[in-house]
MARDRENFI-423983 format. One line per field, with one value per atom (N, C-alpha, C): residue number from 1; residue in one letter; chain; atom name; x, y, z. Coordinates in steps of 0.05 Angstrom, whole numbers, padded with zeros to 5 digits. Each point is the difference from the previous one (the first is absolute). Example, Ala and Ser with C-alpha at 12.3 -4.5 7.8 and 13.67 -1.06 7.14 Angstrom:
<sites>
pos: c(1  1  1  2  2  2)
code: c(a  a  a  s  s  s)
unit: c(A  A  A  A  A  A)
site: c(N  CA  C  N  CA  C)
east: c(00264  -00018  00018  -00007  00016  -00015)
north: c(-00114  00024  00024  00021  00024  00022)
up: c(00156  00000  00000  -00014  00001  00014)
</sites>
This chain:
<sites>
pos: c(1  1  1  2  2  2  3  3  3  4  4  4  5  5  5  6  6  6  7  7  7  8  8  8  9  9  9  10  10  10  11  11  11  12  12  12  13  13  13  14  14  14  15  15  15  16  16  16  17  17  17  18  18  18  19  19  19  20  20  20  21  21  21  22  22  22  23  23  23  24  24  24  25  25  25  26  26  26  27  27  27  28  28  28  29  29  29  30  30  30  31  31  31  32  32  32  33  33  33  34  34  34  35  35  35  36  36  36  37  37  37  38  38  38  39  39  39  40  40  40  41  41  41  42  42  42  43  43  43  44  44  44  45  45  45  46  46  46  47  47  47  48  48  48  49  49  49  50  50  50  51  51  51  52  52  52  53  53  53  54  54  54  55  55  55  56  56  56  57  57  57  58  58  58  59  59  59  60  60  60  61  61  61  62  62  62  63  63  63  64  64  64  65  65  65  66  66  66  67  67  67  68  68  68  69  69  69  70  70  70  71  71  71  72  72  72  73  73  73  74  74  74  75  75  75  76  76  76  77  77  77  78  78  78  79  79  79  80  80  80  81  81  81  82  82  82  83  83  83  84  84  84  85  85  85  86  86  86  87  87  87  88  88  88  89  89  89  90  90  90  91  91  91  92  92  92  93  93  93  94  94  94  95  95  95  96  96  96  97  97  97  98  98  98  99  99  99  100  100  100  101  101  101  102  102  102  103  103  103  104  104  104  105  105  105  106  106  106  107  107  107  108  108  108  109  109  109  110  110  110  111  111  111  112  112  112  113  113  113  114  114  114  115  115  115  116  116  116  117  117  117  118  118  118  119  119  119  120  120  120  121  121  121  122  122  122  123  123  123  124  124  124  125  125  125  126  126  126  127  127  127  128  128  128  129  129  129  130  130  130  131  131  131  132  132  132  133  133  133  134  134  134  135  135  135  136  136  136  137  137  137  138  138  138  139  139  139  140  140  140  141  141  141  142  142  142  143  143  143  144  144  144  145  145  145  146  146  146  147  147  147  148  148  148  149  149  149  150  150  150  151  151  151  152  152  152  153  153  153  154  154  154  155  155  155  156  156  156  157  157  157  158  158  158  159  159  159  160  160  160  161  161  161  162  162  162  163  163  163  164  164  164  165  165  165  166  166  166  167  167  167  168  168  168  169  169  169  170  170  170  171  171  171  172  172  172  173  173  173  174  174  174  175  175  175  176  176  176  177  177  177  178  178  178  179  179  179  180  180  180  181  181  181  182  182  182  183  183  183  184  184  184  185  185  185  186  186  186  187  187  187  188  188  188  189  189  189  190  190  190  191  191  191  192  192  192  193  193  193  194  194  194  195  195  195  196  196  196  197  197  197  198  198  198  199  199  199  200  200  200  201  201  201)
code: c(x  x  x  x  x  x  x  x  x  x  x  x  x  x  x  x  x  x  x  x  x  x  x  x  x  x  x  x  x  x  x  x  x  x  x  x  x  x  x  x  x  x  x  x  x  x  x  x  x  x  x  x  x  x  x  x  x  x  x  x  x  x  x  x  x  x  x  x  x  x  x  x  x  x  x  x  x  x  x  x  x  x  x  x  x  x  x  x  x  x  x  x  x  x  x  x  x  x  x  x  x  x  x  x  x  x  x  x  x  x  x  x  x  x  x  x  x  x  x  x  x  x  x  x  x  x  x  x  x  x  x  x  x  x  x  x  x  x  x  x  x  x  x  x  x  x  x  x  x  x  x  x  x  x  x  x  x  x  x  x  x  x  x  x  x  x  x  x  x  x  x  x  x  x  x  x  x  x  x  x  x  x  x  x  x  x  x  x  x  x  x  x  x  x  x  x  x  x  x  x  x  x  x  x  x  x  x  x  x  x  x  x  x  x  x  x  x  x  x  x  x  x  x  x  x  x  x  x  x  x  x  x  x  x  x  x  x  x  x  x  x  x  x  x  x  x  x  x  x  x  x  x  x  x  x  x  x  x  x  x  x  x  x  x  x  x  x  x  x  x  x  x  x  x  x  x  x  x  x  x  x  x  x  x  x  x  x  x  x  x  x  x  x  x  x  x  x  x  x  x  x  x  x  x  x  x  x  x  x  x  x  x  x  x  x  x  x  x  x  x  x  x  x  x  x  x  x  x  x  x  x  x  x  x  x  x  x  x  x  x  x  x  x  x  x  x  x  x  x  x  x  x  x  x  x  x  x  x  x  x  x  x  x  x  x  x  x  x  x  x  x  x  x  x  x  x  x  x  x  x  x  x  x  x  x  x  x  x  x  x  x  x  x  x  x  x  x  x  x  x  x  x  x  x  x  x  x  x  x  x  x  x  x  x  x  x  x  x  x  x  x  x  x  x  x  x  x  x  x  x  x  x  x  x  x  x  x  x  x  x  x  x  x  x  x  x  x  x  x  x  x  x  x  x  x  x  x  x  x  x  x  x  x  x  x  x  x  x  x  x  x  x  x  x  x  x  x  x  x  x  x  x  x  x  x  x  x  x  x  x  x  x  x  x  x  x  x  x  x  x  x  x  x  x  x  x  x  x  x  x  x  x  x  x  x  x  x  x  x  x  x  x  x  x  x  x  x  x  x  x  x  x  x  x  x  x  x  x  x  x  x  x  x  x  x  x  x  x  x  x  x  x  x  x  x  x  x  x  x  x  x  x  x  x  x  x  x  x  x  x  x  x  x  x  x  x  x  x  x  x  x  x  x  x  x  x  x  x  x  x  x  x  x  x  x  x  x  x  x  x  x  x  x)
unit: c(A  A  A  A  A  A  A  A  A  A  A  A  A  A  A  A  A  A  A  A  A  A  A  A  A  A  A  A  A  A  A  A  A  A  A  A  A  A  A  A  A  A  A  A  A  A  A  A  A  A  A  A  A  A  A  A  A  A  A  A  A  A  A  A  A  A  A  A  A  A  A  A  A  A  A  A  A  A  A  A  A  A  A  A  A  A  A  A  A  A  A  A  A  A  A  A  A  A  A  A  A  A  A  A  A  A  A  A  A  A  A  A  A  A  A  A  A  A  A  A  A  A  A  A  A  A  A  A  A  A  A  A  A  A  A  A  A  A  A  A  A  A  A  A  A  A  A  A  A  A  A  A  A  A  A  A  A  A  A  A  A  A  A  A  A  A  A  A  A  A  A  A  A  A  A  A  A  A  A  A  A  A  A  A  A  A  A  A  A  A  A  A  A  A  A  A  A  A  A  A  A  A  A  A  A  A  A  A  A  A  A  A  A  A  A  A  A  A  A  A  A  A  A  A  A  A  A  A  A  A  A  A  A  A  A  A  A  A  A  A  A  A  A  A  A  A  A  A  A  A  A  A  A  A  A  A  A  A  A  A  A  A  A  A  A  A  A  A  A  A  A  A  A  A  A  A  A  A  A  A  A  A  A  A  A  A  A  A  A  A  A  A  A  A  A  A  A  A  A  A  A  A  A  A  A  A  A  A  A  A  A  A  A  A  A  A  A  A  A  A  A  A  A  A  A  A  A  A  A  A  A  A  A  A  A  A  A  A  A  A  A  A  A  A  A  A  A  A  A  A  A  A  A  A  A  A  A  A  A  A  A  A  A  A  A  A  A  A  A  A  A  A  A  A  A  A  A  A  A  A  A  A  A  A  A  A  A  A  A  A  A  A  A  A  A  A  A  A  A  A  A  A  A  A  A  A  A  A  A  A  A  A  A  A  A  A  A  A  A  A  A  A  A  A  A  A  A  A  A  A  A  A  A  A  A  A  A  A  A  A  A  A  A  A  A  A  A  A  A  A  A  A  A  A  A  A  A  A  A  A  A  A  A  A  A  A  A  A  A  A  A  A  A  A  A  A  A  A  A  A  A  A  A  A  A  A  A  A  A  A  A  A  A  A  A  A  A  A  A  A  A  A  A  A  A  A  A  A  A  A  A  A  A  A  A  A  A  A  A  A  A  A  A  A  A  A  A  A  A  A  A  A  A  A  A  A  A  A  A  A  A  A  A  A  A  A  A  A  A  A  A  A  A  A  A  A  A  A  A  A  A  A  A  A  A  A  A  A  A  A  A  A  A  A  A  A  A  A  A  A  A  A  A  A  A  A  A  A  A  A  A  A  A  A  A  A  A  A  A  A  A  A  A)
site: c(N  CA  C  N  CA  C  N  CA  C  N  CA  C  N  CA  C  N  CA  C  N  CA  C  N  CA  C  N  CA  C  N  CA  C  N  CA  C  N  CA  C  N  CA  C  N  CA  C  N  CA  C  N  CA  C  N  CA  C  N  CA  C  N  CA  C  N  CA  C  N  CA  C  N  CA  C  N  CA  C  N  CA  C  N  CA  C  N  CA  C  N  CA  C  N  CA  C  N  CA  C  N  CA  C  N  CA  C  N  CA  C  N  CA  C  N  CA  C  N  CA  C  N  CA  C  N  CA  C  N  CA  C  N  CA  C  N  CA  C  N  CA  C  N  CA  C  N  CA  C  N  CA  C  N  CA  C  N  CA  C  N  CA  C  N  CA  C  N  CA  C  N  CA  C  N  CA  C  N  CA  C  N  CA  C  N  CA  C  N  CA  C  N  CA  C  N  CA  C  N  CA  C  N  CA  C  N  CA  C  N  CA  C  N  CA  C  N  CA  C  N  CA  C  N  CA  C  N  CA  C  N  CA  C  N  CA  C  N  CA  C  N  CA  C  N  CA  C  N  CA  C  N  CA  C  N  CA  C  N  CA  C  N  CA  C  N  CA  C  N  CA  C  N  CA  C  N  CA  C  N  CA  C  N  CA  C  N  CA  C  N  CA  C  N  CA  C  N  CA  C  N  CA  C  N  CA  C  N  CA  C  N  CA  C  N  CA  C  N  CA  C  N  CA  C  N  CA  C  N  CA  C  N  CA  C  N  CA  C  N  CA  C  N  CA  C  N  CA  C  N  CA  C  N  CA  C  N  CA  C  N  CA  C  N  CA  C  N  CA  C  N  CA  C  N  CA  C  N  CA  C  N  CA  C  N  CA  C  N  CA  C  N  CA  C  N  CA  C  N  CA  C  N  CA  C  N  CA  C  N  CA  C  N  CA  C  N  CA  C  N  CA  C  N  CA  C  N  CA  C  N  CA  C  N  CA  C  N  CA  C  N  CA  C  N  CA  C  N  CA  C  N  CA  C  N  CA  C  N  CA  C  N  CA  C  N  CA  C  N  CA  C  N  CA  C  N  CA  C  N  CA  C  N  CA  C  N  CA  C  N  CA  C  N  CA  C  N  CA  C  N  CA  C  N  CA  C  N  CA  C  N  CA  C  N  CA  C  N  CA  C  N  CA  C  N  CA  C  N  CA  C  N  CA  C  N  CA  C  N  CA  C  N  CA  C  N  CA  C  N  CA  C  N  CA  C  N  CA  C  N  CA  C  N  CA  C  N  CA  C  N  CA  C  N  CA  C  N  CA  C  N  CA  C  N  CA  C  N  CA  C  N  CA  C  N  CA  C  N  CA  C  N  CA  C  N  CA  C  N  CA  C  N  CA  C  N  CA  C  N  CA  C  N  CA  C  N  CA  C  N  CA  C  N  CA  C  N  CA  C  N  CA  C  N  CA  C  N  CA  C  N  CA  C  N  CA  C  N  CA  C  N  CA  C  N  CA  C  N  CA  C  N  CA  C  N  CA  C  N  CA  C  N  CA  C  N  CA  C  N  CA  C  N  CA  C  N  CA  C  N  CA  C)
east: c(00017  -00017  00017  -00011  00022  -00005  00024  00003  -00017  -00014  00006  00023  00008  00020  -00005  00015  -00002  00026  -00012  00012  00018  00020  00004  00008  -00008  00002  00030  00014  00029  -00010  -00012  -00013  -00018  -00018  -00014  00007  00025  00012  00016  00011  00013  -00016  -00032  -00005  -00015  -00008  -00002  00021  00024  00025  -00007  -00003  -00003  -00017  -00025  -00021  -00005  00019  -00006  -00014  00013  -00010  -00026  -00013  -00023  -00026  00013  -00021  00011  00019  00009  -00023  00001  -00004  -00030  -00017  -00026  -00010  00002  00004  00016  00018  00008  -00014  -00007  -00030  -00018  -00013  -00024  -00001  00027  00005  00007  00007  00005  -00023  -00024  -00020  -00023  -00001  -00020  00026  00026  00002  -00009  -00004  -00002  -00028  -00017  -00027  -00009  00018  -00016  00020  00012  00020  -00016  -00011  -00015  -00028  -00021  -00018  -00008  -00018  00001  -00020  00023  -00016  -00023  -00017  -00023  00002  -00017  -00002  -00030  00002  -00034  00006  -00029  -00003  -00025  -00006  -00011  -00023  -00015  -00017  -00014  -00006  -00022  -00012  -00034  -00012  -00022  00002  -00019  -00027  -00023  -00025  -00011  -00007  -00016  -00022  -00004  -00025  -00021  -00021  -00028  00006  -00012  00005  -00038  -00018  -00029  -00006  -00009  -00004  -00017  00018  -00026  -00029  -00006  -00025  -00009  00003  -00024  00002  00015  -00006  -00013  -00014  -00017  00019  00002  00014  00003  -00018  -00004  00009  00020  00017  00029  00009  00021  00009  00028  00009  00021  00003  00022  00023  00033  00015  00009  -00001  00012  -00020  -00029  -00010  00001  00018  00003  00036  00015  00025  -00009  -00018  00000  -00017  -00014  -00017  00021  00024  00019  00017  00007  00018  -00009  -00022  -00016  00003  00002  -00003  00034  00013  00029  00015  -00010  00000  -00007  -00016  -00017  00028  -00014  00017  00010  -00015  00009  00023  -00008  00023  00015  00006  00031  00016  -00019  00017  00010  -00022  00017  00018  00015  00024  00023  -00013  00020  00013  -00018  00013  00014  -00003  00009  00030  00001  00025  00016  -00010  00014  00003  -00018  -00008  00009  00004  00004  00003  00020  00019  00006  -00003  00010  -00019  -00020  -00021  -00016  00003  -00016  00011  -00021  00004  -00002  00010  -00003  -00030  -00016  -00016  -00026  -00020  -00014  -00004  -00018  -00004  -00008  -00029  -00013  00020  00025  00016  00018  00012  00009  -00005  -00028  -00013  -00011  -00003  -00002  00036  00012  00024  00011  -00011  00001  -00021  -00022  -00023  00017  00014  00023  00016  00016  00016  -00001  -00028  -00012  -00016  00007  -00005  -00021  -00025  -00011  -00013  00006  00003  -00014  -00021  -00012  00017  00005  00013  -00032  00005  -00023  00014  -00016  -00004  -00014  -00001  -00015  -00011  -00022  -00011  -00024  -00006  -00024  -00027  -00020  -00020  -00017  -00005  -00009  -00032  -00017  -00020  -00010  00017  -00005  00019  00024  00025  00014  -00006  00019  00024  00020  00023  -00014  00015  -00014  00029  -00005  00023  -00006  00015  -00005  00034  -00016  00025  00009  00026  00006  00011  00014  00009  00020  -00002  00012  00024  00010  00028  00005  00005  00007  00027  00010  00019  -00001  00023  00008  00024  00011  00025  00001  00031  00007  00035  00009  00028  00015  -00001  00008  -00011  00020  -00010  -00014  00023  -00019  -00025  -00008  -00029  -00018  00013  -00021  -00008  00014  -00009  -00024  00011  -00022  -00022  -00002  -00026  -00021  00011  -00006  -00012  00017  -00007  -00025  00003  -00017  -00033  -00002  -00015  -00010  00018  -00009  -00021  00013  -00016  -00028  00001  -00036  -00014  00010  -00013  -00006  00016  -00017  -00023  00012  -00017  -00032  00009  -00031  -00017  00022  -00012  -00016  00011  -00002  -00027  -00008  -00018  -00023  00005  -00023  -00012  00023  -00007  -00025  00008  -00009  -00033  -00001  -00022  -00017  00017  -00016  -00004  00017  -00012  -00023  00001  -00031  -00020  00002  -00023  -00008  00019  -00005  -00014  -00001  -00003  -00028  -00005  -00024  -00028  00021  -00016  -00011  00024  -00009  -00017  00008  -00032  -00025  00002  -00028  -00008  00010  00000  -00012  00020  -00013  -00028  -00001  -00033  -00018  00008  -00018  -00009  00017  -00006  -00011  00004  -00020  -00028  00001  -00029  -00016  00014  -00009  -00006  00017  -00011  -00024  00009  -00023  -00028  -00005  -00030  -00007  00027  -00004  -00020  00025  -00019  -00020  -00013  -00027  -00021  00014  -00020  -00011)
north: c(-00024  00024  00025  00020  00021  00022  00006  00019  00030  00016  00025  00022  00016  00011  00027  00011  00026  00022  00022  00017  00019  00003  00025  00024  00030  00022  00003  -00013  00002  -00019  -00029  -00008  00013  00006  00011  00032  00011  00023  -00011  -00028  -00006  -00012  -00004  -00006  00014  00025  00022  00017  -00009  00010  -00013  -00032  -00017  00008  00018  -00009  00036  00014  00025  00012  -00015  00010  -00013  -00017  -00014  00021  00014  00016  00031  00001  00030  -00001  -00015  00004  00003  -00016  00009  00027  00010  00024  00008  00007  00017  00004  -00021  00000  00015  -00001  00007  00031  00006  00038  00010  -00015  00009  -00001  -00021  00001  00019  00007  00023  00032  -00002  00028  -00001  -00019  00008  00003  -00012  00004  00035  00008  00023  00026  -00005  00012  -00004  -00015  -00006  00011  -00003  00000  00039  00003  00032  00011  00027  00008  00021  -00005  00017  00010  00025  00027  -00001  -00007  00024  00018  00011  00032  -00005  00016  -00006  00025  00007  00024  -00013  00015  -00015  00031  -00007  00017  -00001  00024  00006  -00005  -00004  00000  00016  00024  00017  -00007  00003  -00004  00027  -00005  00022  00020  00036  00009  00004  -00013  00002  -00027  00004  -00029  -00009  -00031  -00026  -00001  00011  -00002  00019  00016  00019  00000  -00023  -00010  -00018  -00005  -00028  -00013  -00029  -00022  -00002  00013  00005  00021  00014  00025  -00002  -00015  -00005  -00027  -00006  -00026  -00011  -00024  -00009  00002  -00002  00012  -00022  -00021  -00027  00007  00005  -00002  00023  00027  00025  -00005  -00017  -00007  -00027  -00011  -00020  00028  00011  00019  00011  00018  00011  -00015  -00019  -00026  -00001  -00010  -00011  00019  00035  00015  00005  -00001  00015  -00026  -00034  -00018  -00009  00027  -00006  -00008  -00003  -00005  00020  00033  00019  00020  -00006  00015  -00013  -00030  -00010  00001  00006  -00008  00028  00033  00014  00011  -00028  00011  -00016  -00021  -00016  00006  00021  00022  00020  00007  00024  -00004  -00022  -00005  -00035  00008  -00026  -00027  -00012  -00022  -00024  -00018  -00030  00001  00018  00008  -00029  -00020  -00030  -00016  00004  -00017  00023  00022  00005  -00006  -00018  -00006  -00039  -00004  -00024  -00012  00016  00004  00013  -00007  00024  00015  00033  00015  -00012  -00018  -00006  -00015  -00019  -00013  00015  00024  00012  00019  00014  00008  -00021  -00028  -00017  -00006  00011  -00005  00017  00030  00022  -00012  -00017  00008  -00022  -00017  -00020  00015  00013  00018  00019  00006  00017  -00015  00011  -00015  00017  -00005  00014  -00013  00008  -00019  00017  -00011  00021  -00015  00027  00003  -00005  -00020  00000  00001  00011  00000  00001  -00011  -00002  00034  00011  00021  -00007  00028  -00004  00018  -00024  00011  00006  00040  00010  00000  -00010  -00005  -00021  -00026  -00024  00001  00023  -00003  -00031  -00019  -00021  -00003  -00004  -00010  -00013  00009  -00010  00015  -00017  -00002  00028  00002  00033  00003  00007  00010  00025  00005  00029  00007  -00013  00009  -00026  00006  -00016  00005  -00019  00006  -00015  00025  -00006  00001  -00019  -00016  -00001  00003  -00003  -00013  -00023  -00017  00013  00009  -00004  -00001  00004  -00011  00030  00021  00027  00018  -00001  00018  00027  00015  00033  -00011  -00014  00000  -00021  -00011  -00014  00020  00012  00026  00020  00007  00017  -00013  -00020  -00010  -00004  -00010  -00007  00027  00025  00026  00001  -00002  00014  -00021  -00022  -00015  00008  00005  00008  00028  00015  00033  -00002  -00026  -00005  -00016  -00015  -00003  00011  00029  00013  00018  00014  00016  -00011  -00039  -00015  00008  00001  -00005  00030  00022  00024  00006  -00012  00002  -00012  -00023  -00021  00018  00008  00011  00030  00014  00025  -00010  -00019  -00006  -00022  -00011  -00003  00023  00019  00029  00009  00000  00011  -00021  -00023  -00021  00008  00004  00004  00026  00016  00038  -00008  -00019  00000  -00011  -00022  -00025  00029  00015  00013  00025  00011  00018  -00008  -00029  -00010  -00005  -00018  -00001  00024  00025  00027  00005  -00002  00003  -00013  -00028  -00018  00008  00007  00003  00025  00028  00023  -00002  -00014  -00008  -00013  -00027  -00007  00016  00017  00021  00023  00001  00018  -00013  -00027  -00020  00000  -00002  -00005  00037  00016  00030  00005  -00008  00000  -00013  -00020  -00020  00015)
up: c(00000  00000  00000  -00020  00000  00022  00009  00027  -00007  00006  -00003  -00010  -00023  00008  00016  00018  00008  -00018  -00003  -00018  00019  -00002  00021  -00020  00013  -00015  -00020  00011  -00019  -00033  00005  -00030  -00005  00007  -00012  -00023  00016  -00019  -00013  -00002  -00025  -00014  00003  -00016  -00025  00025  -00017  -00009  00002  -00027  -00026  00003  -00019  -00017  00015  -00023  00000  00004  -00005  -00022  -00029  -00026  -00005  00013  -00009  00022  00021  00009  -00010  -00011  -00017  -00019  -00020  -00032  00002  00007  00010  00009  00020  00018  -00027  -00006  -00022  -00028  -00012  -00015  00000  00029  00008  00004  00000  00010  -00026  -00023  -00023  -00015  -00001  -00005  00009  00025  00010  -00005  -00003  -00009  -00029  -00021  -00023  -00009  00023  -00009  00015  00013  00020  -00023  -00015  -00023  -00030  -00004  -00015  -00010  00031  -00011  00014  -00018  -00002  00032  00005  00025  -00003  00031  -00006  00031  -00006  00023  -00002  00038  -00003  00012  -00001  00014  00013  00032  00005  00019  -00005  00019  00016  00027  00021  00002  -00009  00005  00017  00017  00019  -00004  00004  00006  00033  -00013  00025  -00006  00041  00001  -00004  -00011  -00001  00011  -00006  00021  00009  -00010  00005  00010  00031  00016  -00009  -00004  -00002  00006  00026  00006  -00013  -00009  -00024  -00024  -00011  -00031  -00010  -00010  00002  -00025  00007  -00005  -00038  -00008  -00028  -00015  00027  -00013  -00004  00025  -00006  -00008  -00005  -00008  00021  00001  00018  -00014  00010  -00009  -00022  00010  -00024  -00029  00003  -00026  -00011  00018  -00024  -00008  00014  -00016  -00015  -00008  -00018  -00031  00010  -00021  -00017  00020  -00006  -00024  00012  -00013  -00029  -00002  -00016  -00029  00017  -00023  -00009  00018  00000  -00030  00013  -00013  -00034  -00008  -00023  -00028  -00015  -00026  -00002  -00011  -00008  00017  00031  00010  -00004  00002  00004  -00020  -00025  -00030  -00001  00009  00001  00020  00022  00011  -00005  -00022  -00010  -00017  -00019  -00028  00007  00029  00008  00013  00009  00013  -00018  -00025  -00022  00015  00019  00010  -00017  00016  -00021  -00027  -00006  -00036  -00008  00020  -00012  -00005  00015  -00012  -00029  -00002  -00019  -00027  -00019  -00030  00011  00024  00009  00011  00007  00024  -00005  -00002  -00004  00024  -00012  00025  00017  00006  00021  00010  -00003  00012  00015  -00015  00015  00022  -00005  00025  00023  -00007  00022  00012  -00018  00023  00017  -00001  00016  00025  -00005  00022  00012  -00006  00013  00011  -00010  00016  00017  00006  00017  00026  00024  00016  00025  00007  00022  00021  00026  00015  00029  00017  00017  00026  00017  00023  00027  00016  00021  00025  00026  00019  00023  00020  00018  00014  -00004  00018  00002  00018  00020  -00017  00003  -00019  00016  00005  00007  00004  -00014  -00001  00030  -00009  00021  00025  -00008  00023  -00001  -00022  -00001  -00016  -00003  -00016  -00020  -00029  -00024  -00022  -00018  -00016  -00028  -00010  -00016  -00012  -00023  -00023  -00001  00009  00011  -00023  -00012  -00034  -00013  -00023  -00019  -00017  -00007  -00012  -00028  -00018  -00028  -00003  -00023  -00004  -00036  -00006  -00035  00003  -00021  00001  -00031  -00004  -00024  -00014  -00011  -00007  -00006  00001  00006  00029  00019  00020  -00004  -00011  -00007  -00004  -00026  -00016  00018  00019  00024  00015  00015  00013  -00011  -00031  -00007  00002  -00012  -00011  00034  00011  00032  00009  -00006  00010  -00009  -00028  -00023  00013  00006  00009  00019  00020  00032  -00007  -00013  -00008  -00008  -00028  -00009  00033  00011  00020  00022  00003  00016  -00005  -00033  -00012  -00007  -00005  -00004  00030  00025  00027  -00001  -00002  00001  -00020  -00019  -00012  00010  00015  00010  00028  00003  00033  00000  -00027  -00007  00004  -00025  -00005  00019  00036  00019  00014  00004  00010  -00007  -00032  -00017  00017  -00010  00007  00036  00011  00035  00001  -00013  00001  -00008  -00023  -00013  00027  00009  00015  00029  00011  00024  -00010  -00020  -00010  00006  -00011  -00008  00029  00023  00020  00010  00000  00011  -00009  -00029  -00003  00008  -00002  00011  00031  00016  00028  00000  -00012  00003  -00007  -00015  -00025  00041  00002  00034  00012  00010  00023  -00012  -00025  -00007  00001  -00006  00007  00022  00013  00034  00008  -00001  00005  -00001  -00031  -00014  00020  00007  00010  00037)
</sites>
C-alpha cells in the first residue's frame, strides 16, 4: 500500500521552478489577449445629467386628481416626445451622428440606434406622504445618459438632450398652471353662484 507523500515548502518551490513556464505561458496569454482586445475594440463615453424634479408650488389638496399628473407619467410623456423620429434625426444631422452606418443602414435603423444609446432612468426615494403622513416611495428626479465614440460630441448631444427635456417640462408645466387657473376659476364661480342661492333663499 502506497505511503502518503508529505511535501515540505522547499519541494514544493522546486517544483514550482520546474514548472514555472507551464504556469508563465498561460497567465502570459491571457494578459496579452485581454490587452489586445481592450486595444482593439473601439471606446465609448457617456455623458450623463441628473435632473431635478420639483415639487408643485399649488397644494395637493386643492387640485383635483384630474389636474395634475404624477411625476413618472409626465417623464414618460416627456420621453415619448423628446424620443420621436423627427427630433432625433434632427440631432443626428446636426451633430453628423453614426457617419458609419449611413449608406449602410437605413434612417429608421439609425435613429433606433440613438434611442439605444440614449439612456433614462428615474431616481426614487423614500418620503413622507403628506396627505396620509406615511413613508411611500416617489421619484425625485431622473437621469439621462448618451454613450458615444467621441467625447466633445457625447457631451453636446447629452446637453442638447437635457435642454429639450426641460423646455418639454417647461411647456407641460405652463399648460398645468393654465389647466389649475382654469379648474380654481371655475371652482370660485361655482362656490359664489352657492352662496348667492344660499342668500336668495
Amino acid at each position: 500500500m502506497d505511503q502518503p507523500v508529505t511535501l515540505t515548502p522547499a519541494d514544493i518551490l522546486a517544483i514550482a521552478k520546474r514548472r514555472r513556464w507551464s504556469f508563465a505561458a498561460p497567465a502570459l496569454s491571457v494578459l496579452v489577449i485581454a490587452a489586445l482586445v481592450a486595444l482593439l475594440l473601439p471606446s465609448f463615453y457617456k455623458s450623463t445629467a441628473t435632473i431635478l424634479i420639483e415639487e408643485q408650488e399649488i397644494p395637493t389638496e386643492m387640485v383635483m386628481t384630474t389636474v395634475t399628473s404624477f411625476a413618472e407619467q409626465r417623464i414618460q410623456q416627456i420621453n415619448q416626445r423628446i424620443m420621436s423620429f423627427t427630433r432625433l434625426l434632427e440631432i443626428i444631422e446636426r451633430f453628423n451622428l453614426y457617419a458609419d452606418m449611413k449608406g449602410k443602414s437605413t434612417t429608421e435603423e439609425i435613429v433606433d440606434q440613438m434611442r439605444k444609446d440614449t439612456e433614462l432612468k428615474p431616481v426614487s426615494a423614500e418620503i413622507i406622504d403628506r396627505r396620509t403622513g406615511r413613508p411611500t416611495s416617489a421619484t425625485i428626479a431622473f437621469t439621462l445618459a448618451y454613450q458615444g465614440k467621441e467625447p466633445p460630441v457625447v457631451e453636446k448631444v447629452a446637453n442638447v438632450l437635457t435642454s429639450l427635456y426641460l423646455e418639454e417640462n417647461l411647456k407641460v408645466r405652463s399648460k398645468q398652471a393654465q389647466d389649475t387657473t382654469e379648474f380654481l376659476e371655475g371652482e370660485m364661480t361655482r362656490v359664489k353662484q352657492e352662496l348667492a342661492e344660499i342668500e336668495g333663499k
